[in-house]
C-alpha positions, -999 to 999 in steps of 0.1 A, spaced: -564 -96 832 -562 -133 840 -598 -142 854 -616 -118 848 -652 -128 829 -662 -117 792 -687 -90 794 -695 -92 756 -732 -98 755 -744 -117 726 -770 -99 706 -794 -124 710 -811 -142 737 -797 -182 739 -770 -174 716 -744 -178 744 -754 -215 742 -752 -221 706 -721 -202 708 -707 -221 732 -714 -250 714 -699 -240 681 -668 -227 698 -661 -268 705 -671 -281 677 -645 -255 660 -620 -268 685 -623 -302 681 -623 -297 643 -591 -281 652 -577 -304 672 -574 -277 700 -577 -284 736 -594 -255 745 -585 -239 780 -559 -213 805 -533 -237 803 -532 -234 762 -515 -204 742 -532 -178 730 -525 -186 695 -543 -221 702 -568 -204 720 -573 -174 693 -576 -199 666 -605 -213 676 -622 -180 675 -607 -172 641 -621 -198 628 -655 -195 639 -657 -160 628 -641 -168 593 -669 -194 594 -700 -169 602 -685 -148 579 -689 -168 553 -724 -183 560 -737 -144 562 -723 -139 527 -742 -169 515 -770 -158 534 -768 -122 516 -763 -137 485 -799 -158 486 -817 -131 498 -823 -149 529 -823 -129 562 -807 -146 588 
């Protein structure tokens, strides 16, 4: 419903921050003006994005060895 707040949690404590922060620099990668007055496809493709782009840096990750 129009609004209402997230309740996803992040999984760790101060990622909402870094999160946050990411989610912009996506955006203004983009070009997108992020916001309730944009479409959802603007909107959601931000958040493609930045999962495409964890994604990928946890399959790099796997691939060292490291553990993230």
């Amino acid at each position: 419903m129009a609004g209402e707040r997230s309740t996803n949690t992040p999984a760790s404590q101060g990622a909402s921050q870094a999160l946050d922060q990411f989610k912009y620099e996506v955006a203004n990668e983009l070009g997108a003006q992020l916001g309730g007055d944009r479409t959802s496809r603007e909107n959601g493709s931000v958040g493609g994005q930045m999962t495409k782009r964890m994604i990928q840096f946890a399959e790099e990750n796997l691939k060292k060895g490291t553990r993230i």
